[in-house]
PDB file of N, CA, C and O in Angstrom, chain B, residues numbered from 101:
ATOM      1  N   UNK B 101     -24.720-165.909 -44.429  1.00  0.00           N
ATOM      2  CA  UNK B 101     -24.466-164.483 -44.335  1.00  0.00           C
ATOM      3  C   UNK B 101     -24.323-164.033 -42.886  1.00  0.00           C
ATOM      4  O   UNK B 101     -24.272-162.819 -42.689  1.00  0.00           O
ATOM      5  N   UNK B 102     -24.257-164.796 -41.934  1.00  0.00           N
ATOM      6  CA  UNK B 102     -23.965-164.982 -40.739  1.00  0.00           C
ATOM      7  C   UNK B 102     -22.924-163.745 -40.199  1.00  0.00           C
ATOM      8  O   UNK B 102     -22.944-162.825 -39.381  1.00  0.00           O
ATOM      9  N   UNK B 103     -21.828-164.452 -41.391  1.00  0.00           N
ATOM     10  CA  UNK B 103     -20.707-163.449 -40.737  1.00  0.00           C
ATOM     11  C   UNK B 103     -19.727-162.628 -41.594  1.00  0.00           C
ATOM     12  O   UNK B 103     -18.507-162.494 -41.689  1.00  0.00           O
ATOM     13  N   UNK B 104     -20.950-162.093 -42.231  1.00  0.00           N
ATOM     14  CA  UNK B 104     -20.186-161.215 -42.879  1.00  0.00           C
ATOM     15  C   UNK B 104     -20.209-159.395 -42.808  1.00  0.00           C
ATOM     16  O   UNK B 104     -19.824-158.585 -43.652  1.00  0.00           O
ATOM     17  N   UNK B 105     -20.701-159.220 -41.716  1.00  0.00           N
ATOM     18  CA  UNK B 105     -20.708-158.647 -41.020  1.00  0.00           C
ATOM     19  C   UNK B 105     -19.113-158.403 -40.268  1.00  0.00           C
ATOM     20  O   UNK B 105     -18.522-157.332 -40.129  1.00  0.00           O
ATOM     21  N   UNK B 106     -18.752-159.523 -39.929  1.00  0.00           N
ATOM     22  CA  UNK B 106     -17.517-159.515 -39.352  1.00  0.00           C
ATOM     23  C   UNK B 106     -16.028-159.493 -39.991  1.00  0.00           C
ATOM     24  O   UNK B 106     -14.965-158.995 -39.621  1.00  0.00           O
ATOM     25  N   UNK B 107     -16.518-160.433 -41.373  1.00  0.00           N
ATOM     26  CA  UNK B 107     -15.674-160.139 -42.394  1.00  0.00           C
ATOM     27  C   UNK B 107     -15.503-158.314 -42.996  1.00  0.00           C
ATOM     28  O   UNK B 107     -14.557-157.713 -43.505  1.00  0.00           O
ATOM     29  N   UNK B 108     -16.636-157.975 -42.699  1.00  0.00           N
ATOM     30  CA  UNK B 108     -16.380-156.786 -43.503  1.00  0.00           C
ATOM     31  C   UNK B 108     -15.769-155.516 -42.454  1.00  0.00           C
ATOM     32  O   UNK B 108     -15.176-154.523 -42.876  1.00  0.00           O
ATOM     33  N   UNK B 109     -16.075-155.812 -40.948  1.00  0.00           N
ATOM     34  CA  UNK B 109     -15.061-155.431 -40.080  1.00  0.00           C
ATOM     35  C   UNK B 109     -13.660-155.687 -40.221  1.00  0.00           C
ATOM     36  O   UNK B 109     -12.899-154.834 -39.763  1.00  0.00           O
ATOM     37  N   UNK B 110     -13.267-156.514 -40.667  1.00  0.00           N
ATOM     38  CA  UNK B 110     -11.976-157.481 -40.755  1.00  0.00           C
ATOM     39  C   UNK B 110     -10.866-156.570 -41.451  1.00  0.00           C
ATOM     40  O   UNK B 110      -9.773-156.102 -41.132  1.00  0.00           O
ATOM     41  N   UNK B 111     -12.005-156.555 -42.967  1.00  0.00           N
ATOM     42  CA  UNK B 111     -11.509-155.886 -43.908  1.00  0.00           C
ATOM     43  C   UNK B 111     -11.313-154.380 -44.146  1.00  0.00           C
ATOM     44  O   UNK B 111     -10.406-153.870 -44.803  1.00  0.00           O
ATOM     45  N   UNK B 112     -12.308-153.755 -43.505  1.00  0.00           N
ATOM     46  CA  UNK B 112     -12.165-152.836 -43.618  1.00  0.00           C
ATOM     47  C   UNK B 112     -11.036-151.868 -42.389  1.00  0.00           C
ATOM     48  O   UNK B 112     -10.593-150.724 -42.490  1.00  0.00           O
ATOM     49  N   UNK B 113     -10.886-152.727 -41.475  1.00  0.00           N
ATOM     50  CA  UNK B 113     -10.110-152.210 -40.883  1.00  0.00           C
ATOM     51  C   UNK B 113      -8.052-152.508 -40.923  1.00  0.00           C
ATOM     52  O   UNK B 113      -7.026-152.112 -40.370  1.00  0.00           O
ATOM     53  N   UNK B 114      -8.588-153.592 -42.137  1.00  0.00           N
ATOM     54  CA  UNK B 114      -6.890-154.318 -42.535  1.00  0.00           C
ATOM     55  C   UNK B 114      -6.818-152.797 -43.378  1.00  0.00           C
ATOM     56  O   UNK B 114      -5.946-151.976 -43.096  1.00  0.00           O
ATOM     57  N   UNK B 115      -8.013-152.506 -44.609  1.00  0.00           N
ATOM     58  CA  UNK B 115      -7.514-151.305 -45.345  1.00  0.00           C
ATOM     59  C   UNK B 115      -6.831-149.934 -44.869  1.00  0.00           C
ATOM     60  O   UNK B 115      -5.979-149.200 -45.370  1.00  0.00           O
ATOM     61  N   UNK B 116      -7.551-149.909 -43.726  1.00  0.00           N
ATOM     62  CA  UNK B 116      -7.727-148.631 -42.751  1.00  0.00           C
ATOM     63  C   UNK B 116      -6.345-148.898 -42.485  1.00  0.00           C
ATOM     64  O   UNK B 116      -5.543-147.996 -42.731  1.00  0.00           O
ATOM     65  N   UNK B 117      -5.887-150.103 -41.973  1.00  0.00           N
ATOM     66  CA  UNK B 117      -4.112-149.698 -41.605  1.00  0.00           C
ATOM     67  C   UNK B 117      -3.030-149.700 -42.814  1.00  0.00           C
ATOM     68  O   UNK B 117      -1.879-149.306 -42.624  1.00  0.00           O
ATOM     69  N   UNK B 118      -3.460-150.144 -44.000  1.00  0.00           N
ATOM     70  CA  UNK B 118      -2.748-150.260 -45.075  1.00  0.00           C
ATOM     71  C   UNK B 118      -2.900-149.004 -45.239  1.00  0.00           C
ATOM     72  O   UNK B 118      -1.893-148.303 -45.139  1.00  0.00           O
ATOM     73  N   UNK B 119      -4.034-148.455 -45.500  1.00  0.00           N
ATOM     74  CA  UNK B 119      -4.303-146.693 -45.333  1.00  0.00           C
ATOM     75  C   UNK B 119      -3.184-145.615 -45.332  1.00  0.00           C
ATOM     76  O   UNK B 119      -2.603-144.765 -46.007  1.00  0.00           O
ATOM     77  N   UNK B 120      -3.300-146.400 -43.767  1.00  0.00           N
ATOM     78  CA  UNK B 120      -2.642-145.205 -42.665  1.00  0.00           C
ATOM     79  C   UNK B 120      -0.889-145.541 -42.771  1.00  0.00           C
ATOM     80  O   UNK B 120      -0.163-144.664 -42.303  1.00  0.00           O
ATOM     81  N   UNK B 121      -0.272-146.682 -43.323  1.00  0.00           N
ATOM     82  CA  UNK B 121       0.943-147.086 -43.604  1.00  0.00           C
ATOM     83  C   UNK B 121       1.073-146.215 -44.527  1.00  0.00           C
ATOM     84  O   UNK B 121       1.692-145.166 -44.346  1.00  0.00           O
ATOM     85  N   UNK B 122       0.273-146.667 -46.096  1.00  0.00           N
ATOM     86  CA  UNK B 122       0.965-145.899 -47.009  1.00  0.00           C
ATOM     87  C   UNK B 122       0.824-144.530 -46.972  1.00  0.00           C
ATOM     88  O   UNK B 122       1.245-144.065 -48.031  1.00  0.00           O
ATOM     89  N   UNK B 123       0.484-143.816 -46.346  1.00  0.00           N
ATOM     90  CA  UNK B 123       0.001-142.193 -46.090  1.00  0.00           C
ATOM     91  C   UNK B 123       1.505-141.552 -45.467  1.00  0.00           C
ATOM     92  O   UNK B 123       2.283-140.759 -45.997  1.00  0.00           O
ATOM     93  N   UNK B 124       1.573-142.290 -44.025  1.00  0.00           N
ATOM     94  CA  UNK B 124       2.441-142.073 -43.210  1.00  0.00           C
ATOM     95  C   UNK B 124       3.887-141.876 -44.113  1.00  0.00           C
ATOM     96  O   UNK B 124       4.531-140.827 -44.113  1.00  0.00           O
ATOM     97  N   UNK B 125       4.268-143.128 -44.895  1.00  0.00           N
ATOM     98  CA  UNK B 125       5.105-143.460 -45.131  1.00  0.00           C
ATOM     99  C   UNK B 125       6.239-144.412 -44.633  1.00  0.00           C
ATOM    100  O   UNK B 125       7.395-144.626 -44.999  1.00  0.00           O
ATOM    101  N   UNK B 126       5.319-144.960 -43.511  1.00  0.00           N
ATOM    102  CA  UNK B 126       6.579-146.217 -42.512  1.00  0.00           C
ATOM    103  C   UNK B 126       6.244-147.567 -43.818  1.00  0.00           C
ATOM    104  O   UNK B 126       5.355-147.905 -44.601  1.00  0.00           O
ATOM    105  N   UNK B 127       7.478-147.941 -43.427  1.00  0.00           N
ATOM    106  CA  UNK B 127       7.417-149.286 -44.219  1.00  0.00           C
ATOM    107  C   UNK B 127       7.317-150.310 -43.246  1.00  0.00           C
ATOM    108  O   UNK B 127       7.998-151.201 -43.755  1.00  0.00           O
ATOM    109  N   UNK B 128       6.872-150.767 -42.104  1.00  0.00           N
ATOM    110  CA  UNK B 128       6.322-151.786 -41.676  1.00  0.00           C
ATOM    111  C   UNK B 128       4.648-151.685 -41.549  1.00  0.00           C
ATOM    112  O   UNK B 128       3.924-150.799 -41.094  1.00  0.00           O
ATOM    113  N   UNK B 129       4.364-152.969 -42.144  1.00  0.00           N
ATOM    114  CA  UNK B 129       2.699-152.880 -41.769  1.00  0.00           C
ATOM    115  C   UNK B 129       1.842-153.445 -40.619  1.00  0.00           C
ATOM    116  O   UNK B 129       0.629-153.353 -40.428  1.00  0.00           O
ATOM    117  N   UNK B 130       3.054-154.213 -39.726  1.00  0.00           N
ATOM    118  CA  UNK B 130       2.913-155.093 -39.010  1.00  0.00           C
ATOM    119  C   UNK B 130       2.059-154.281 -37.697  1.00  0.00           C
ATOM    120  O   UNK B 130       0.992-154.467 -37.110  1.00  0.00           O
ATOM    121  N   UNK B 131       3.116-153.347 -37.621  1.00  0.00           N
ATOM    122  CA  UNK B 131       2.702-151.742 -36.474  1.00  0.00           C
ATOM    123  C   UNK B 131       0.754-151.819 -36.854  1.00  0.00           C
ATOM    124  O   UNK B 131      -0.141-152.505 -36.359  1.00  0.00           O
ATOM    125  N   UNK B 132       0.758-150.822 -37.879  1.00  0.00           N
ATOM    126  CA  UNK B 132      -0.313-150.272 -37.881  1.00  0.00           C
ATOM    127  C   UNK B 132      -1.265-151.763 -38.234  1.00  0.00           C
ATOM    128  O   UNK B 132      -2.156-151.510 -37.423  1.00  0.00           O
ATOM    129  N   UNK B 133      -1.543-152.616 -38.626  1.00  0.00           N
ATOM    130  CA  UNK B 133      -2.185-154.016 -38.428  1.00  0.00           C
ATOM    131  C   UNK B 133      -2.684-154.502 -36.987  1.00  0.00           C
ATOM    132  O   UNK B 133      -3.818-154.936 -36.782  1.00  0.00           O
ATOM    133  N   UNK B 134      -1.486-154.345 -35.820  1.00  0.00           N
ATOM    134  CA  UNK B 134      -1.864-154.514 -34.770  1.00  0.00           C
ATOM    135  C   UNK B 134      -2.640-153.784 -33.838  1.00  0.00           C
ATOM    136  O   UNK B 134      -3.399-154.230 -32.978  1.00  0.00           O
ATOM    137  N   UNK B 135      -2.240-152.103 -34.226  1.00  0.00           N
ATOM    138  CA  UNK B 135      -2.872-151.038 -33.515  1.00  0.00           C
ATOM    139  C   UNK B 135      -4.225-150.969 -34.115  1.00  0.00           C
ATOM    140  O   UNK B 135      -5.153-150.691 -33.355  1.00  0.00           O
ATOM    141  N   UNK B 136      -4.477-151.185 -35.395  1.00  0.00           N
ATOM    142  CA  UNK B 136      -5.606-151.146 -35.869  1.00  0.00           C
ATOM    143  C   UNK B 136      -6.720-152.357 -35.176  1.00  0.00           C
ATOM    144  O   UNK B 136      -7.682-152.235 -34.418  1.00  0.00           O
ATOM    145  N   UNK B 137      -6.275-153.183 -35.631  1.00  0.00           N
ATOM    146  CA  UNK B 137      -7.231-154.469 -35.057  1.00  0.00           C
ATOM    147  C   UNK B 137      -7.093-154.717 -33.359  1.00  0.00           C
ATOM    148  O   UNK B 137      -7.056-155.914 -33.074  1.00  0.00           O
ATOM    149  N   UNK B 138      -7.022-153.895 -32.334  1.00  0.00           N
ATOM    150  CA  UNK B 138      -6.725-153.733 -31.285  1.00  0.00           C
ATOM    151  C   UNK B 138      -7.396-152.660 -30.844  1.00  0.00           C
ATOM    152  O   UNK B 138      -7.585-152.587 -29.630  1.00  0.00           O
ATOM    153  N   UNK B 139      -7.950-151.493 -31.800  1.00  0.00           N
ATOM    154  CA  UNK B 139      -8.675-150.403 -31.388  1.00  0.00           C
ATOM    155  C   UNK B 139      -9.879-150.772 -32.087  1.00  0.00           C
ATOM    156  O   UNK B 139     -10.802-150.061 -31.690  1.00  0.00           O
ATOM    157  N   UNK B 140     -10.303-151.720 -33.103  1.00  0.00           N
ATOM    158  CA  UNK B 140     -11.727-152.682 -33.653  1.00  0.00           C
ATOM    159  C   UNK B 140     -11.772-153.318 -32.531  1.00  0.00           C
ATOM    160  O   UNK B 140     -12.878-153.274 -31.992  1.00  0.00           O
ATOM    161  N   UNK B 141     -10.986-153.882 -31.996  1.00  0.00           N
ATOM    162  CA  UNK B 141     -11.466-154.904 -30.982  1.00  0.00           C
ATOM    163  C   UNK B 141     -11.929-153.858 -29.591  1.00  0.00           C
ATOM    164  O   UNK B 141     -12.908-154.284 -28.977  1.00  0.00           O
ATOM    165  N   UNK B 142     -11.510-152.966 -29.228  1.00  0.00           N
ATOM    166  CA  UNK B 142     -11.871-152.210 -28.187  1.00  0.00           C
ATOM    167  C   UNK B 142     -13.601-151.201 -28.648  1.00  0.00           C
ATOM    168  O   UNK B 142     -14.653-151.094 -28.017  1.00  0.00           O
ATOM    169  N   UNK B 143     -13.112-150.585 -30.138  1.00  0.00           N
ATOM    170  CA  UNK B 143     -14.886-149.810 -30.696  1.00  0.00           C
ATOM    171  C   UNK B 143     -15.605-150.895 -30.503  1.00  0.00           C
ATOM    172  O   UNK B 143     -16.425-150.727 -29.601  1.00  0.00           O
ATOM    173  N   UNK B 144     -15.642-152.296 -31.147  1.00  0.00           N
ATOM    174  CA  UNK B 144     -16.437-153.091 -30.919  1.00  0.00           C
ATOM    175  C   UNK B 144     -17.075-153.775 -29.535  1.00  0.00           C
ATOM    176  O   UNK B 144     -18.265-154.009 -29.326  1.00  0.00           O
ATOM    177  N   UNK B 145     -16.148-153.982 -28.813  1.00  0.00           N
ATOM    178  CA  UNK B 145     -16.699-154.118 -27.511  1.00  0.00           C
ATOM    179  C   UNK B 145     -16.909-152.765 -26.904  1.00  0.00           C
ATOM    180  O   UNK B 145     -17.280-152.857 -25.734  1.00  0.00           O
ATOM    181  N   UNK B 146     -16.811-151.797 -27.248  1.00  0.00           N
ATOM    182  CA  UNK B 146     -17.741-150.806 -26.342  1.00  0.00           C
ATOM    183  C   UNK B 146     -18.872-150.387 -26.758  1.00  0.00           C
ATOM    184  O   UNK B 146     -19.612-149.700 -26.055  1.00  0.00           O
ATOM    185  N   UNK B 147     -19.208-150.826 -28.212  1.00  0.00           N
ATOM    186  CA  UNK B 147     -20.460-150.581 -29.023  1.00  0.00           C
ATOM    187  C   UNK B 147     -21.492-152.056 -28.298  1.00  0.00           C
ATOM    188  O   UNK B 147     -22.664-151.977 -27.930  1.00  0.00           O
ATOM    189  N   UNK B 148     -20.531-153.405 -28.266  1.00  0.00           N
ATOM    190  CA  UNK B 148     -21.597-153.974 -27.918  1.00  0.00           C
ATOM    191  C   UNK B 148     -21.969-154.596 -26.189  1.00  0.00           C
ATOM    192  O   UNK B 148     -23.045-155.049 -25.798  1.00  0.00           O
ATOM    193  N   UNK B 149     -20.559-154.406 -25.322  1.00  0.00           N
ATOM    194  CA  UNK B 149     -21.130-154.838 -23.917  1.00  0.00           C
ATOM    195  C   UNK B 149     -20.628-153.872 -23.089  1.00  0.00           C
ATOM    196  O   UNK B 149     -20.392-154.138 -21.911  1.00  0.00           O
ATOM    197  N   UNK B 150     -20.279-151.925 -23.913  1.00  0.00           N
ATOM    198  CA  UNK B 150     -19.960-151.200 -22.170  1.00  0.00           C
ATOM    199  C   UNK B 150     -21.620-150.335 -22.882  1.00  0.00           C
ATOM    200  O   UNK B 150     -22.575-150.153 -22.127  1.00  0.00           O
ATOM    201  N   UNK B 151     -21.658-149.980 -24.134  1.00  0.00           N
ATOM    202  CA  UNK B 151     -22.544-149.034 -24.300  1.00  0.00           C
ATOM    203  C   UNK B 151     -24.370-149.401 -24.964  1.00  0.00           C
ATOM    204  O   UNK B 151     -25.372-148.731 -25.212  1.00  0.00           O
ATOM    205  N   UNK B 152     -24.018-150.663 -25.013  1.00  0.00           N
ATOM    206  CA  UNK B 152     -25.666-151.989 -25.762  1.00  0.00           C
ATOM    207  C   UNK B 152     -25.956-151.192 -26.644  1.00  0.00           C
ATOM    208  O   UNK B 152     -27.166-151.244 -26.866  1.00  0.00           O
ATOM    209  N   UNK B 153     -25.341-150.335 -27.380  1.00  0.00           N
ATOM    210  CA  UNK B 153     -25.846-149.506 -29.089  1.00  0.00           C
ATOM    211  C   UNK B 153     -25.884-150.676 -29.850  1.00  0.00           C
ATOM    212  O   UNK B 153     -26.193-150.304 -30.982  1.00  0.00           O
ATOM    213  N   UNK B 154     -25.716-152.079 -29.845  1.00  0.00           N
ATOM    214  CA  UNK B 154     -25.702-152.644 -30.769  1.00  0.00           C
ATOM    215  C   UNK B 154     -25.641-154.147 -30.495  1.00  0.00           C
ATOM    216  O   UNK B 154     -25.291-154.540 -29.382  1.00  0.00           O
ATOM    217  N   UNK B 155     -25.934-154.912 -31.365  1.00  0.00           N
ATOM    218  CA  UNK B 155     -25.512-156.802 -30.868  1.00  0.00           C
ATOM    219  C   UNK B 155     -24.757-157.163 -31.918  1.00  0.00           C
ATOM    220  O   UNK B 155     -24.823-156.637 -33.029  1.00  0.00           O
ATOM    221  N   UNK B 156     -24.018-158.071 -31.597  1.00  0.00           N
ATOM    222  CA  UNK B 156     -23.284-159.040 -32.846  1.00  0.00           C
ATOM    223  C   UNK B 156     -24.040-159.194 -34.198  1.00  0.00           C
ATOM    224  O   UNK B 156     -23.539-159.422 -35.298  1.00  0.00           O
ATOM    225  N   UNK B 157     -25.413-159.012 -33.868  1.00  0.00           N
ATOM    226  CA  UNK B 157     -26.709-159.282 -35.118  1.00  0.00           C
ATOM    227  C   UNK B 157     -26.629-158.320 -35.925  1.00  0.00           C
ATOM    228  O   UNK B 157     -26.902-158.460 -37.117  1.00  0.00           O
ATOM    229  N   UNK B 158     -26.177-157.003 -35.313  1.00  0.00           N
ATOM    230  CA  UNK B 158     -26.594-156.067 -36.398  1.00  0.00           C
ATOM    231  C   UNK B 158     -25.442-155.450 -37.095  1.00  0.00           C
ATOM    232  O   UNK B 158     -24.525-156.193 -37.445  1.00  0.00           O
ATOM    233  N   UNK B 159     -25.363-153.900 -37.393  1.00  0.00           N
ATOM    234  CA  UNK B 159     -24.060-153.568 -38.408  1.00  0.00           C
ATOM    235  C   UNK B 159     -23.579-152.085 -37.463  1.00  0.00           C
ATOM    236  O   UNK B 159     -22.397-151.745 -37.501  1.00  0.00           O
ATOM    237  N   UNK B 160     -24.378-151.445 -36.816  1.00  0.00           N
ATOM    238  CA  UNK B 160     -23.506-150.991 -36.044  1.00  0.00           C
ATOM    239  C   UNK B 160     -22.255-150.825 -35.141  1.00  0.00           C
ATOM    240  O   UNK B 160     -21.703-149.782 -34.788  1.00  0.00           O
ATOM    241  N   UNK B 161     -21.973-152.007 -34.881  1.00  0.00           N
ATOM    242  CA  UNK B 161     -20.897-152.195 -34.263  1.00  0.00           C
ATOM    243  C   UNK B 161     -19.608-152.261 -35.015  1.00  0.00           C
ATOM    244  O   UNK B 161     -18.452-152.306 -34.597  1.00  0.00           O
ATOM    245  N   UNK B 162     -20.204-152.256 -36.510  1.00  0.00           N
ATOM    246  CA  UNK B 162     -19.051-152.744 -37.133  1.00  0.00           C
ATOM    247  C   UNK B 162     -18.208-151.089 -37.609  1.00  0.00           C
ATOM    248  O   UNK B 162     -16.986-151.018 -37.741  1.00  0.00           O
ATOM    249  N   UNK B 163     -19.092-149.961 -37.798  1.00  0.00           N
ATOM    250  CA  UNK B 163     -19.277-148.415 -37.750  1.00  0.00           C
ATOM    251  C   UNK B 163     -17.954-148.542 -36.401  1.00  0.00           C
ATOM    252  O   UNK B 163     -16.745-148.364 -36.548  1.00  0.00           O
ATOM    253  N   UNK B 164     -18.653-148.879 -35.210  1.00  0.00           N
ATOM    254  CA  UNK B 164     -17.972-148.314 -34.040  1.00  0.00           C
ATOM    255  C   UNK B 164     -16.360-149.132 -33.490  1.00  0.00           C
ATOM    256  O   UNK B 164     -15.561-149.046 -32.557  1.00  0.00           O
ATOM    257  N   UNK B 165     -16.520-149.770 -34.511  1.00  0.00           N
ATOM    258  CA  UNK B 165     -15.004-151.005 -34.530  1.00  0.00           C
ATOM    259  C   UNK B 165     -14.167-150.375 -35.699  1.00  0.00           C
ATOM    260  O   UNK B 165     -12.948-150.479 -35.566  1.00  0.00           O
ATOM    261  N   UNK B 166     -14.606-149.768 -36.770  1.00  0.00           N
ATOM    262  CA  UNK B 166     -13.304-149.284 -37.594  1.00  0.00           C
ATOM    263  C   UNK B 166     -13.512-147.784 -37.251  1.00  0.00           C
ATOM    264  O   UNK B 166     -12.930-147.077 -38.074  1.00  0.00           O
ATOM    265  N   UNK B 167     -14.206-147.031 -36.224  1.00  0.00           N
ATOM    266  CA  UNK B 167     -13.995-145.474 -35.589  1.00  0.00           C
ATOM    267  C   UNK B 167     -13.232-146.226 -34.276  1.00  0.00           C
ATOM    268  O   UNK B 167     -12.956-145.251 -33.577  1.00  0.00           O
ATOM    269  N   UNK B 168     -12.945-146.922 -33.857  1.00  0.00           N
ATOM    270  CA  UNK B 168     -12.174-147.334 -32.661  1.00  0.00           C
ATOM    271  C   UNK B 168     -10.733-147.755 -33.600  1.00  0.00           C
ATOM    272  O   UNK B 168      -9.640-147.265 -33.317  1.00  0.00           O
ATOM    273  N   UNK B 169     -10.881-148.513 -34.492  1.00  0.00           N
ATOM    274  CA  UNK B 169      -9.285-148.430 -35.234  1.00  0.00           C
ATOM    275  C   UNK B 169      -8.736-146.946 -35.419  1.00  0.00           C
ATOM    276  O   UNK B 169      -7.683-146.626 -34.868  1.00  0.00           O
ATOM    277  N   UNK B 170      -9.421-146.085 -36.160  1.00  0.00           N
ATOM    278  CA  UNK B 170      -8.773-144.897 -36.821  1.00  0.00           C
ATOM    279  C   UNK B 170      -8.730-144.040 -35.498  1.00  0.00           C
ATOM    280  O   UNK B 170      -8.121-142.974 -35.593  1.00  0.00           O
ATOM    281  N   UNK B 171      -9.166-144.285 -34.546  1.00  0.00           N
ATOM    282  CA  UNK B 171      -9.183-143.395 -33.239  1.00  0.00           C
ATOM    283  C   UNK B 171      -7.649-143.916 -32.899  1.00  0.00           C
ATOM    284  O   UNK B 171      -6.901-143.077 -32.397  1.00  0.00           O
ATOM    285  N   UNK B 172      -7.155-145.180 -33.127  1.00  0.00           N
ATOM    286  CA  UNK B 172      -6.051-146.026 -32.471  1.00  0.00           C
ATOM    287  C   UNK B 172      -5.091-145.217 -33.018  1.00  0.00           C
ATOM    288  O   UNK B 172      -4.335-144.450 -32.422  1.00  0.00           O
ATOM    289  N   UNK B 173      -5.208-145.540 -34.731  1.00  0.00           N
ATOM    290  CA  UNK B 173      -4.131-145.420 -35.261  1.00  0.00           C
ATOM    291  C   UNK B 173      -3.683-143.714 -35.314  1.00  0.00           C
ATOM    292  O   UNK B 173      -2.527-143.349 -35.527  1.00  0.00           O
ATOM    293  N   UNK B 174      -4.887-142.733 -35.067  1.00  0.00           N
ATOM    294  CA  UNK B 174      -4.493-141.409 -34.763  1.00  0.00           C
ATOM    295  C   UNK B 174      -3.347-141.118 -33.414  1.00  0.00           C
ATOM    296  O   UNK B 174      -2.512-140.235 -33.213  1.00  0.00           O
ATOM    297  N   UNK B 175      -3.696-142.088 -32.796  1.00  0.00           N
ATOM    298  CA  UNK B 175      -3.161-142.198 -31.164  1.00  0.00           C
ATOM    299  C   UNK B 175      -1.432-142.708 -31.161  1.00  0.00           C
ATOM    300  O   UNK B 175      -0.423-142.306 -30.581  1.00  0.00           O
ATOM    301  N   UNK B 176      -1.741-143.818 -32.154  1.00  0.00           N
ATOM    302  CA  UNK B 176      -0.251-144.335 -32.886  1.00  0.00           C
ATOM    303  C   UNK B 176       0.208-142.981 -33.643  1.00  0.00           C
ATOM    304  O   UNK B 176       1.381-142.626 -33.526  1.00  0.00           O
ATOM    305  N   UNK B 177      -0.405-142.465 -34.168  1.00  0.00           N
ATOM    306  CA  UNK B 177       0.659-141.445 -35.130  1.00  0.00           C
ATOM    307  C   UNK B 177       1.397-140.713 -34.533  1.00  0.00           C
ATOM    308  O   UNK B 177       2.586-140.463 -34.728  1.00  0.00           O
ATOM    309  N   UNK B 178       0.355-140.171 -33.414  1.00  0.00           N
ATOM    310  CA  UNK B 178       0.741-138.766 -32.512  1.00  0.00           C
ATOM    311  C   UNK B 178       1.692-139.679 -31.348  1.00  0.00           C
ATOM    312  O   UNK B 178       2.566-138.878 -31.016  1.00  0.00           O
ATOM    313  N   UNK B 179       1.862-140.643 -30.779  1.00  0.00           N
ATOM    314  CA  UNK B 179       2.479-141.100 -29.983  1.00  0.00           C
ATOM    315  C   UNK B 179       3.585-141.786 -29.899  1.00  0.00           C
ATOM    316  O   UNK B 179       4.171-141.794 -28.816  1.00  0.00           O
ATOM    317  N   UNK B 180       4.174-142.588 -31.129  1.00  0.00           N
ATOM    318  CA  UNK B 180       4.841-143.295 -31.382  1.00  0.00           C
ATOM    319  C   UNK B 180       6.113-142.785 -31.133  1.00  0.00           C
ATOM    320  O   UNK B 180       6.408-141.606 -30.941  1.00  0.00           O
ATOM    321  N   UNK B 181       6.917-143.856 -31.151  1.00  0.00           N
ATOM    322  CA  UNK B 181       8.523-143.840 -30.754  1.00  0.00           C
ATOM    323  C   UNK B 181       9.034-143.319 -32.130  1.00  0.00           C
ATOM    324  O   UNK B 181       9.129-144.030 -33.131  1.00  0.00           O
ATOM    325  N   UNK B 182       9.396-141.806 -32.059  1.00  0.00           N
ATOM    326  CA  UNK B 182      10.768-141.665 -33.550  1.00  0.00           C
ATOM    327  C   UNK B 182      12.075-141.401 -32.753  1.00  0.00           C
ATOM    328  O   UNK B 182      12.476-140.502 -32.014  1.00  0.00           O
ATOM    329  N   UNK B 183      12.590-142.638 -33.249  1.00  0.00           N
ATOM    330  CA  UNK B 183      14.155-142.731 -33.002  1.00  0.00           C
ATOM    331  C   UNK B 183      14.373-141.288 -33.511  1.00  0.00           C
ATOM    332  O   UNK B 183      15.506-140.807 -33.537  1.00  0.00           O
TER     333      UNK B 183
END
């Protein structure tokens, strides 16, 4: 049970961009997949080595890794390139 913690980061932030695809209405998922797991990877490292709220051990970080995706993909919505 090691890492499932991380799995459930994984997952929950693949949903979060499937989410935010089918909402939007773009038909690539590739976009919001990358922006998503790119703003987990940034909540998560600031939850665990800019701000020490948390260690790899526990489940907080995993809170501050899919609020760092949906922070992304808000950033993607409002920013993105429309031809």
């Amino acid at each position: 049970m090691g890492n499932l913690d991380i799995a459930v980061a994984v997952i929950l932030t693949a949903a979060l961009a499937f989410g935010f695809d089918a909402v939007t209405g773009r038909r690539g998922l590739a976009a919001p997949l990358l922006v998503a797991f790119t703003g987990a990877l940034c909540g998560g490292f600031l939850a665990v080595r800019v701000f020490g709220v948390a260690t790899m051990d526990q489940w907080p970080w995993v809170i501050w890794s899919v609020v760092g995706a949906a922070l992304a993909l808000g950033a993607h919505f409002l920013f993105r390139n429309t031809r």
